[in-house]
Backbone as a ProteinNet text record, in pm:
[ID]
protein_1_A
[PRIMARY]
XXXXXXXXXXXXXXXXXXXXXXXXXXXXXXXXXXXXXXXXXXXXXXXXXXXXXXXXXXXXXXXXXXXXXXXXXXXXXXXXXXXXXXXXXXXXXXXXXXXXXXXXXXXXXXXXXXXXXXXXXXXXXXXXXXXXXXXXXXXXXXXXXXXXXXXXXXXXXXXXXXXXXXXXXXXXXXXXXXXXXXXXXXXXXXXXXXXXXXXXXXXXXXXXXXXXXXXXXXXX
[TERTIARY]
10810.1	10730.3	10697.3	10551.9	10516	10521.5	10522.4	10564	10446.6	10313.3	10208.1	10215.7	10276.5	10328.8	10422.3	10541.8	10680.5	10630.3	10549.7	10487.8	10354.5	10324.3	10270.5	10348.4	10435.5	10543.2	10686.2	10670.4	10753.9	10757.6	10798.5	10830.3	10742.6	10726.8	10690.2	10685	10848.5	10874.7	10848.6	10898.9	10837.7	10692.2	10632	10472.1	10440	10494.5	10478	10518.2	10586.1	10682.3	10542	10486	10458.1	10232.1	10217.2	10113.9	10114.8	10276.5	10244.4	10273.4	10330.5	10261.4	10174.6	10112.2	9987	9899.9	9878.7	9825.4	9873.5	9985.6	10069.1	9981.9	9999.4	9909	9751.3	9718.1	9572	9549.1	9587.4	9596.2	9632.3	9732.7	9816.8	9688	9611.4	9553.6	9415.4	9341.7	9265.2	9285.9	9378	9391.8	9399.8	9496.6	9487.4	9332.5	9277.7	9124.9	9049.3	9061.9	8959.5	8991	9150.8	9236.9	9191	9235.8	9123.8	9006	8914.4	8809.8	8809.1	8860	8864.4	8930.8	9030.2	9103.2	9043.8	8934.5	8865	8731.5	8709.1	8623.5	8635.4	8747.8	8800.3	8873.2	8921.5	8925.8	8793.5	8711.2	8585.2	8479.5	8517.9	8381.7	8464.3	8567.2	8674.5	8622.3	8607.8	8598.2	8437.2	8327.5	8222.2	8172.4	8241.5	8225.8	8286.6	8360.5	8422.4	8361.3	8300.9	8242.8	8100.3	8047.2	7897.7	7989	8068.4	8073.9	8128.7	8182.1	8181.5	8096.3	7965.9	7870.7	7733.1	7750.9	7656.6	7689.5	7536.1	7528.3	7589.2	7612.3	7665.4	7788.3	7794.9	7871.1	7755.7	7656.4	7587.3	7514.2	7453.6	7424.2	7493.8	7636	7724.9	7735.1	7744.9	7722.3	7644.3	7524.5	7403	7423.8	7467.2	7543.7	7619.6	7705.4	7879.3	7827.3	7722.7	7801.2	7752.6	7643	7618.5	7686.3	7754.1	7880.5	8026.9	8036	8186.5	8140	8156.3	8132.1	8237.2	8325.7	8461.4	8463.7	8411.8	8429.6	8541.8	8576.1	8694.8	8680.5	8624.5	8593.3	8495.8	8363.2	8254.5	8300.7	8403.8	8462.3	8482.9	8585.3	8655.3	8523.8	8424.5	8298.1	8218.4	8222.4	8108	8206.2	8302	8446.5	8437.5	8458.6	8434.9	8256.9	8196.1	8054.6	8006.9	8085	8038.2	8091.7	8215	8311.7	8249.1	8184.2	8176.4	8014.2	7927.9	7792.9	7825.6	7951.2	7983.6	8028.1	8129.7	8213	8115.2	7982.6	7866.4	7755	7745.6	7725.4	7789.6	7938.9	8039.4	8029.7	8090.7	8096.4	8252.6	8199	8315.6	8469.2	8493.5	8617.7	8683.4	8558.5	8595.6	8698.8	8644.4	8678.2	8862.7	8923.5	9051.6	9125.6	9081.3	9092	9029.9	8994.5	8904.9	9007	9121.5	9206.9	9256.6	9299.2	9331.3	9297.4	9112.2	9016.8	8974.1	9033.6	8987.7	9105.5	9241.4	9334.6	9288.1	9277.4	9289.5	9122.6	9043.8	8935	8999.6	9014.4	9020.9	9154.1	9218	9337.8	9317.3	9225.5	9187.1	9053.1	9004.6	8899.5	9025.5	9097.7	9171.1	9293.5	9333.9	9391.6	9291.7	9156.1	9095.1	9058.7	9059.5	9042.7	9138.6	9261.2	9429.4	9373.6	9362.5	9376.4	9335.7	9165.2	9123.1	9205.6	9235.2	9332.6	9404.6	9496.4	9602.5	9574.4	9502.3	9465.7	9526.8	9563.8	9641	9746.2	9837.7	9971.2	10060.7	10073.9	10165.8	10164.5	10019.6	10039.3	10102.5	10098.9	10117.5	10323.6	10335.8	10484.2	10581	10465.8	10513	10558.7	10451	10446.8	10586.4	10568.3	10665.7	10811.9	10864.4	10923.2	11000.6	10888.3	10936.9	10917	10817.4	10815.1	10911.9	10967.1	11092.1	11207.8	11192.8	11268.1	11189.1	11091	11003.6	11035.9	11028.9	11037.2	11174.7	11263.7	11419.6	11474.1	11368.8	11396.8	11322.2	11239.7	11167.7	11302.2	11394.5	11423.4	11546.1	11581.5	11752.1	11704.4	11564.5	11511.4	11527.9	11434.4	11446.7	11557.9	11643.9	11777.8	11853.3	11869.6	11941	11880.9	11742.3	11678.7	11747	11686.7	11725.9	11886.3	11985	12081.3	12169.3	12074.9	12081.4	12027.9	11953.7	11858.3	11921.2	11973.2	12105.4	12229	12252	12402.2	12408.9	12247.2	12253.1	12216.6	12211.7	12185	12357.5	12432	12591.5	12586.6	12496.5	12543.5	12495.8	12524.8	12525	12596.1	12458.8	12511.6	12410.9	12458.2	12387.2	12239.5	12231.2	12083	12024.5	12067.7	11983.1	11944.8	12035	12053.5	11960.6	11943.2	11879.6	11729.6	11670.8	11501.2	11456.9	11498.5	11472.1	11544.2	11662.3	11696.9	11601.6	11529.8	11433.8	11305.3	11271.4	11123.3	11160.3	11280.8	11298.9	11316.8	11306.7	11351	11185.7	11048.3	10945.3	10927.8	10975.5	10972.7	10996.4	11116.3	11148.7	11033.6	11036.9	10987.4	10819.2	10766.2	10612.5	10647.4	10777.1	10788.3	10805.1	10830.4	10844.8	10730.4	10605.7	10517.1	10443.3	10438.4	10370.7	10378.5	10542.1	10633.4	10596.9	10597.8	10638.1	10502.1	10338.3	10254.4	10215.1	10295.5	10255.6	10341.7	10443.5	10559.9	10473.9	10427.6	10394.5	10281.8	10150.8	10079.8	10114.8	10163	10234.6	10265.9	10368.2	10427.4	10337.7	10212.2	10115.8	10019.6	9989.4	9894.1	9958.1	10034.1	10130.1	10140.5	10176.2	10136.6	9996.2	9902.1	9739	9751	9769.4	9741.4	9809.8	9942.5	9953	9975	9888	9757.8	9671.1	9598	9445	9499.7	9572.3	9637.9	9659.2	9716.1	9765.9	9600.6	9534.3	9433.2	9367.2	9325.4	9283.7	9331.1	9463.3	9564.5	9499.9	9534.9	9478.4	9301.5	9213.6	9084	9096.5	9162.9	9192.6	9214.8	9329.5	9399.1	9276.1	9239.3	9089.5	9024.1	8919.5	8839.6	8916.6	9050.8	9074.6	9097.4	9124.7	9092.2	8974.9	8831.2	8697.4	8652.7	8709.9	8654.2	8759.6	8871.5	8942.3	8947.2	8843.4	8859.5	8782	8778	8740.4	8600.2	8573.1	8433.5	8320	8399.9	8311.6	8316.2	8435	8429.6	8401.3	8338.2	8300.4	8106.2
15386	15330.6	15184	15153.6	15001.8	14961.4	14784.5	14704	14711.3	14772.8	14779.6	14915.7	14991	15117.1	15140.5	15034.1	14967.9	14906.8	14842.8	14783.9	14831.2	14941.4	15027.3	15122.6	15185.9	15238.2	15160.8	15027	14939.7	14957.6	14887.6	14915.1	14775.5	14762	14632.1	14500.7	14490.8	14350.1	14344.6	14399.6	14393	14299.6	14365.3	14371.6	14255.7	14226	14141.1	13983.9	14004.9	13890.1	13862.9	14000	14019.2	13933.5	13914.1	13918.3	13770.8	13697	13579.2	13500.3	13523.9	13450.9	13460.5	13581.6	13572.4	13466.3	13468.5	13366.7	13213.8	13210.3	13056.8	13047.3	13129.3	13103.3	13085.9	13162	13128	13014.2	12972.3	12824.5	12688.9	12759.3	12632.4	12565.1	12680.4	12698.6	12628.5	12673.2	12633.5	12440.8	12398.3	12256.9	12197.3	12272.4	12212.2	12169.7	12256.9	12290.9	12178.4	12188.1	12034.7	11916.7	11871.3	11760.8	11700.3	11804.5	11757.6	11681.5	11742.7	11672.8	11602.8	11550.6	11468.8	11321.4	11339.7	11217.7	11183.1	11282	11266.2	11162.2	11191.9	11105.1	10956.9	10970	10841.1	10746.3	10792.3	10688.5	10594.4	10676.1	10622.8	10580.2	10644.9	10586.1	10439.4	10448.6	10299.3	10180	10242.1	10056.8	10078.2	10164.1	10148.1	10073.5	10118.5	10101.3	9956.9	9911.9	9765.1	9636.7	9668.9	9605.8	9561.2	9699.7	9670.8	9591.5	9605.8	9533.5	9383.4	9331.6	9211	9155.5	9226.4	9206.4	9124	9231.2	9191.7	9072.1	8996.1	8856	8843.5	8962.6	8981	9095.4	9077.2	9256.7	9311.5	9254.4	9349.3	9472.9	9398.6	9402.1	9529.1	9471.1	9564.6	9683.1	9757.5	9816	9935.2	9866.3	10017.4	9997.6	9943.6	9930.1	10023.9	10015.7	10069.9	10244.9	10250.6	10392	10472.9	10499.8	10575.4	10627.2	10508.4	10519.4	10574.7	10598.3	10618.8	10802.4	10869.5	11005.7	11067.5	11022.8	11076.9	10963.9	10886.1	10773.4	10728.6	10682	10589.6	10431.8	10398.8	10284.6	10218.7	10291.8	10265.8	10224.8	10307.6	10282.3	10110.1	10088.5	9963.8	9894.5	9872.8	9779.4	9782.9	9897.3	9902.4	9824.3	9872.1	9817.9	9670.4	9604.5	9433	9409.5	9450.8	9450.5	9408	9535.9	9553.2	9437.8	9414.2	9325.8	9193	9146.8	8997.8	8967.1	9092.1	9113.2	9049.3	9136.8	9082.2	8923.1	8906.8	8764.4	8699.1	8691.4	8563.9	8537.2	8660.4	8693.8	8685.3	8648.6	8650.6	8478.4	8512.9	8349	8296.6	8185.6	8086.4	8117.3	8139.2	8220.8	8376.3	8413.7	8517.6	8542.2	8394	8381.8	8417.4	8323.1	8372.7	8481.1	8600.2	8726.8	8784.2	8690	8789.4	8812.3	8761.3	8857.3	8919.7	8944.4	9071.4	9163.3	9149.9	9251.7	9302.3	9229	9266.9	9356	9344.3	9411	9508.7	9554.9	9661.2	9798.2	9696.6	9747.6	9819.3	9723.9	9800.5	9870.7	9896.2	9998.4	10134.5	10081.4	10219.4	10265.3	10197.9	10313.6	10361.3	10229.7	10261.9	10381.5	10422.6	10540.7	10632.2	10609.6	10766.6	10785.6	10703.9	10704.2	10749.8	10713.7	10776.4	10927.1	10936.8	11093.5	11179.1	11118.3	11224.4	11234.8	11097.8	11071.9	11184.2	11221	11312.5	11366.4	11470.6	11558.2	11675.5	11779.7	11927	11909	11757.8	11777.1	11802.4	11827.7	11889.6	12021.5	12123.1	12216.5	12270.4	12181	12183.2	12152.4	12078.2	12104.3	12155.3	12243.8	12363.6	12476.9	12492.2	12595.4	12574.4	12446.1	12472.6	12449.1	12427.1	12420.8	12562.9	12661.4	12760.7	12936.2	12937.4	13001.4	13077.7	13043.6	13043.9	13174.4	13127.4	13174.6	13300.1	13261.1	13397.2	13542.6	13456.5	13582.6	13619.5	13563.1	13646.9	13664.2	13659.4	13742.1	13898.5	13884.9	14054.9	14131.2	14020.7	14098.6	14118.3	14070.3	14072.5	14252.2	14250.1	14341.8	14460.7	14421.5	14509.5	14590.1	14531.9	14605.1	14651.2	14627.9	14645.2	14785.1	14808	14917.4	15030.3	14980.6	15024	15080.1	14999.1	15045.2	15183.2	15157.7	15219.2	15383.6	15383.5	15535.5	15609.1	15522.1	15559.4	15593.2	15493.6	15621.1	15726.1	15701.6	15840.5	15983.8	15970.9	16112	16065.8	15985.8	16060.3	16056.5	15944.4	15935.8	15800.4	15686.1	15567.1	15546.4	15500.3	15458.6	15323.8	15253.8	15142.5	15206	15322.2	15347.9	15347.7	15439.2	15468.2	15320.5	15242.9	15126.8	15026	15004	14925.7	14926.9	15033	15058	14991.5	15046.6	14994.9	14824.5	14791.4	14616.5	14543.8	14616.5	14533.5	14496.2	14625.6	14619	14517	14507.4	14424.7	14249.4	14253.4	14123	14032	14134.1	14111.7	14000.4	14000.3	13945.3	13790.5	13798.7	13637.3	13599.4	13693.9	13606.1	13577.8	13639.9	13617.5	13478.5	13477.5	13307.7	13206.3	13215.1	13125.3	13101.5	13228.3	13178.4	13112.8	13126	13022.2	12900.5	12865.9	12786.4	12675.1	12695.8	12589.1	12527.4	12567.7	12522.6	12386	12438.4	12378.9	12215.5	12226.8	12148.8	12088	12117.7	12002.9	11991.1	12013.7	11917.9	11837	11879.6	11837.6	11628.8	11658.5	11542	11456	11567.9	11475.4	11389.4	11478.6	11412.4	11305.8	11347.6	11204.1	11069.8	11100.4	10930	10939.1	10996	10956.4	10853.2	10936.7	10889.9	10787.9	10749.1	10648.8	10546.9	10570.3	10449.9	10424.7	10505.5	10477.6	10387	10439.6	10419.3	10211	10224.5	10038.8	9989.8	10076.8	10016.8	9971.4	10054	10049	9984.3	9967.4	9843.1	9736.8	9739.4	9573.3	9508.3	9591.5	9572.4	9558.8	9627.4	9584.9	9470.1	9428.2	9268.6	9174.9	9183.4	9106.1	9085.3	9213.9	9204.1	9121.4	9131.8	9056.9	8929.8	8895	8749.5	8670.3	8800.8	8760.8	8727.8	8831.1	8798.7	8647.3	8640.7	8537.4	8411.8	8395.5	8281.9	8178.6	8052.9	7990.3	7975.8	7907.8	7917.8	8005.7	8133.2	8253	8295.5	8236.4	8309.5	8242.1	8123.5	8063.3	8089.7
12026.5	11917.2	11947.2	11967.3	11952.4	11828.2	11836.7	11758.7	11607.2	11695.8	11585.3	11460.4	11564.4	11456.7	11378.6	11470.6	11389.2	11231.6	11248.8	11167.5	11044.9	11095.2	11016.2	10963.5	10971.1	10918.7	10847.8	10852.1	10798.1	10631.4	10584.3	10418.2	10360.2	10245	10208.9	10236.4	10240.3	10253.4	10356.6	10534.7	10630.6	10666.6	10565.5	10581.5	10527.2	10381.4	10355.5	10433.4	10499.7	10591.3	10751.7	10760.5	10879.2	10769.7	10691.4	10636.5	10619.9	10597.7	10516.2	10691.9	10790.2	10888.3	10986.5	10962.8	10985.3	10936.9	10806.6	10694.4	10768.8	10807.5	10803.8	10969.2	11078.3	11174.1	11184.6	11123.2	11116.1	11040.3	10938	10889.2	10975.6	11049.7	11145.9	11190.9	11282.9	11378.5	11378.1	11244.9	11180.6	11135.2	11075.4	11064.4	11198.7	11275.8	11454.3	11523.3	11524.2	11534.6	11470.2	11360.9	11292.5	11283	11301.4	11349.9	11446.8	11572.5	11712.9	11714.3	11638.9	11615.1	11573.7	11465.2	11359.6	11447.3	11528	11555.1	11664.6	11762.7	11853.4	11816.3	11711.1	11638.6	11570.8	11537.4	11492.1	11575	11702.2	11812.3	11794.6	11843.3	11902.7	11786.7	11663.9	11534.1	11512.6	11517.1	11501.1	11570.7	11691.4	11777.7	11784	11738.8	11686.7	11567.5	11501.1	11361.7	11338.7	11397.7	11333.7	11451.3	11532.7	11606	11601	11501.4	11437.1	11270.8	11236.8	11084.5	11129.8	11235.8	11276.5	11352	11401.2	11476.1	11325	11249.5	11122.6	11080.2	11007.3	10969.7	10832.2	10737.9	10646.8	10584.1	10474.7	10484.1	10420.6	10326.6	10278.5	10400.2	10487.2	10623.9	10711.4	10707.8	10740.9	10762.6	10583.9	10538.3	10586.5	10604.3	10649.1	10812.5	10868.6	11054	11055	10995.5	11006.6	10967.1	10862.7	10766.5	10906.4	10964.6	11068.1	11196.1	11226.9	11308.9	11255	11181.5	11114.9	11002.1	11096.2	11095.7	10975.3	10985.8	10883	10792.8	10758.7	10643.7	10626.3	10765	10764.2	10737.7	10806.5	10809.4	10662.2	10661.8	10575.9	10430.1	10356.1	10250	10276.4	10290.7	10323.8	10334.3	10390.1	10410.8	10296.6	10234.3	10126.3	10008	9983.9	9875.1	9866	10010.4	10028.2	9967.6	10017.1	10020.3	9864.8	9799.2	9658	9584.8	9641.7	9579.9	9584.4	9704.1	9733.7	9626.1	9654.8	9559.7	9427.6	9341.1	9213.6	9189.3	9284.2	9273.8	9242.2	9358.2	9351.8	9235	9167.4	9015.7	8934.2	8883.8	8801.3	8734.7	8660.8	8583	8667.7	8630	8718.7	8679	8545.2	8486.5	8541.2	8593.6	8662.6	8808.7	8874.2	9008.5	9013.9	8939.5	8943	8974.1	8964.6	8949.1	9063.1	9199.8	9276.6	9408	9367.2	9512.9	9471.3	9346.3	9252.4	9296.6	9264.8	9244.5	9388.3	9520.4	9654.4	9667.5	9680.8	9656.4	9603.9	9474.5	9404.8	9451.5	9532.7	9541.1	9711.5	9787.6	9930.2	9912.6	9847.2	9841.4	9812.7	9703.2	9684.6	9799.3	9823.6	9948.9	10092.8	10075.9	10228.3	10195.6	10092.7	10037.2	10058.9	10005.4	10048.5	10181.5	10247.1	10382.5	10475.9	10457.4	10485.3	10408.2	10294.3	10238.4	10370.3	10379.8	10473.3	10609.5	10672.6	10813.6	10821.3	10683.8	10663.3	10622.3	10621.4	10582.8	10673.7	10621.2	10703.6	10726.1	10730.1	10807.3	10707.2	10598.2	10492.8	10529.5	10549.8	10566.1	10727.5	10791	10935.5	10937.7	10870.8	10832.2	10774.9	10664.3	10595.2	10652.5	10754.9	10887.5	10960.5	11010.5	11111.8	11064	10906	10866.9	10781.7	10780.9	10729.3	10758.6	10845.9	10948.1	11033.7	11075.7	11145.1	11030.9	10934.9	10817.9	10780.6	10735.7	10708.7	10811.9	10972.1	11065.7	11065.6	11030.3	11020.3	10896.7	10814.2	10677	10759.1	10786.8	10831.6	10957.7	11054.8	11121.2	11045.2	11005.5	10905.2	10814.5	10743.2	10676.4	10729.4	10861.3	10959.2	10959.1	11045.4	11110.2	11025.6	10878.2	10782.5	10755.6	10760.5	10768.4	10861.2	10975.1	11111.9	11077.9	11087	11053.3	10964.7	10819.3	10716.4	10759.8	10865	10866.2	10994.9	11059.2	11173.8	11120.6	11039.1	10927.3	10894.5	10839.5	10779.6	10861.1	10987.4	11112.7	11141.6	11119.9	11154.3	11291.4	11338.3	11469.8	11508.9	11531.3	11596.6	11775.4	11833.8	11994.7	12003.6	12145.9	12169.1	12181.3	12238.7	12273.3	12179.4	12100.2	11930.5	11873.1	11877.1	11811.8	11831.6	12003.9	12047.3	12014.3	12049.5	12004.2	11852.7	11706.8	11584.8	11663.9	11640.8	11636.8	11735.7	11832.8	11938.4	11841.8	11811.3	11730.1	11616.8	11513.5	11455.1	11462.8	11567.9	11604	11641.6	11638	11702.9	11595.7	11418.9	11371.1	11402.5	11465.9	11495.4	11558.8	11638.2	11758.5	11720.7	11618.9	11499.9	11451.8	11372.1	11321.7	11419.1	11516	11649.1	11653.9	11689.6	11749	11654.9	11509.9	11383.3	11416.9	11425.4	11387.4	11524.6	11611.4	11734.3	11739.3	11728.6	11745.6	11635.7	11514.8	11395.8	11426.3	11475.1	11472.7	11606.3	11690.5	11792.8	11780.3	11695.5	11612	11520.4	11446	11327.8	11401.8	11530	11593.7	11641.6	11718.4	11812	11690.6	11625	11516.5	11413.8	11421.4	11324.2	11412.8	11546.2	11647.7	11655.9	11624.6	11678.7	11488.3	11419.4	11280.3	11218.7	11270.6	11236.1	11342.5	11409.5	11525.1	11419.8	11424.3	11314	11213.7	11094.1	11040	11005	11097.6	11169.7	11153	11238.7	11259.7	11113.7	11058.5	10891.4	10800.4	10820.6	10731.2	10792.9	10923.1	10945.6	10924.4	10894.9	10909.9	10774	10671	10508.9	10474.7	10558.8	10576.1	10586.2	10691	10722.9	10621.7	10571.3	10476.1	10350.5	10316.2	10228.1	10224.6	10342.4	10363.4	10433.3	10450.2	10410.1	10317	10218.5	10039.9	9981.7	9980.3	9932.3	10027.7	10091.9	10163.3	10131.3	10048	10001.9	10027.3	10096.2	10125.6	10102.8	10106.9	10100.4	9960.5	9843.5	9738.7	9642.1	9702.7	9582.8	9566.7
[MASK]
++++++++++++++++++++++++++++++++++++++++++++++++++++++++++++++++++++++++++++++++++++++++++++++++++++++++++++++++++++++++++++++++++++++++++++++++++++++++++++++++++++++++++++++++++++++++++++++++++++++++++++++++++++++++++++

C-alpha cells in the first residue's frame, strides 16, 4: 500500500492532519514567493528612492521623485508625512510652532509603522508554520500507529513484519510536518536579517526627516 492510498483510506483525523499542512505549505510557500520579491525590491527602491529625496530642492519636490521609485511604499510614506508636515508648519500661526516636533514625531511614526507593517508582512505566518507543523505531523503519526496497532490486535497476531508496513506509512506524517516546517523556519530566519536591515535603514531616514522638519531654520 502507497502512502497516497494509506491516506485515502485513513480515518478523519488523519486527513484532517494530512489537509491542514498541506494548507500550512502552500501558504509557507506562497509568503516565501512574494517576500523574495518584495525584499528584492526594497534593497534597490531604498538607495533609489532616498537618493532622489536628498537629491530634490525640496521635500515638496521630493515627493513626486521618490513615489515612482519606491514600488512597495516604503520609503514614499515617510517623504510625503515630512512633506505634508513642513506644508502646514509654514501656514500655522506662530503659537502653533511649539508643537511641531511633537507633530513630526507623531506624523513619521505613524507612516514608518505602516511601512514596517508591509516590511513584515508574512513572517507571523511563516513562524506559525515552522513552529507548529512539526506537531501537526506527529499528531497524524501517533494517530496513525495507534490505528495501525489497534487493527493488528485485533487479527490475534502481531510480528515485526506485520507491524512495520502500517508504522512506516504512518510516520509519512512526520516526515509531511518536516517538510512544512523546515522551509518556513529558514525563511522565517533569512527574511528577518534582510528586514531588519531595511528596517535600520527606515528608522534612520525617520531620524533625519525629523531633524529636517525641527531644525530651526527650516521650521520657522
Amino acid at each position: 500500500m502507497n502512502a497516497l492510498q494509506w491516506l485515502r483510506e485513513a480515518d478523519a483525523v488523519i486527513q484532517a492532519c494530512a489537509a491542514v499542512l498541506l494548507a500550512m505549505s502552500v501558504a509557507s510557500w506562497v509568503v516565501i514567493l512574494v517576500k523574495l520579491r518584495l525584499m528584492a525590491h526594497a534593497r534597490t527602491d531604498m538607495v533609489r528612492a532616498v537618493n532622489a529625496l536628498w537629491a530634490a530642492p525640496q521635500l515638496q519636490a521630493a515627493t513626486e521623485h521618490v513615489r515612482p521609485l519606491d514600488r512597495h511604499a516604503l520609503v514614499w510614506p515617510l517623504v510625503q508625512a515630512a512633506a505634508a508636515l513642513q506644508a502646514s508648519s509654514l501656514s500655522d500661526a506662530l503659537a502653533q510652532q511649539a508643537s511641531l516636533a511633537q507633530r513630526a514625531t507623531r506624523a513619521l511614526r505613524t507612516a514608518l509603522h505602516g511601512a514596517l507593517a508591509r516590511l513584515r508582512w508574512g513572517q507571523v505566518l511563516l513562524a506559525t508554520v515552522g513552529a507548529t507543523a512539526p506537531f501537526v505531523g506527529l499528531l497524524g503519526t501517533v494517530w496513525g500507529i495507534q490505528h495501525a496497532l489497534t487493527a493488528l490486535a485485533g487479527n490475534g497476531q502481531i510480528s515485526i513484519e506485520r507491524l512495520a508496513g502500517p508504522v512506516g506509512e504512518a510516520l509519512i506524517m512526520t516526515a509531511a510536518g518536516l517538510a512544512a516546517a523546515i522551509p518556513a523556519v529558514l525563511a522565517y530566519n533569512g527574511f528577518g536579517r534582510s528586514v531588519g536591515e531595511v528596517e535600520a535603514e527606515l528608522e534612520g531616514l525617520a531620524h533625519d526627516l525629523h531633524t529636517l522638519l525641527t531644525d530651526p531654520p527650516l521650521a520657522r
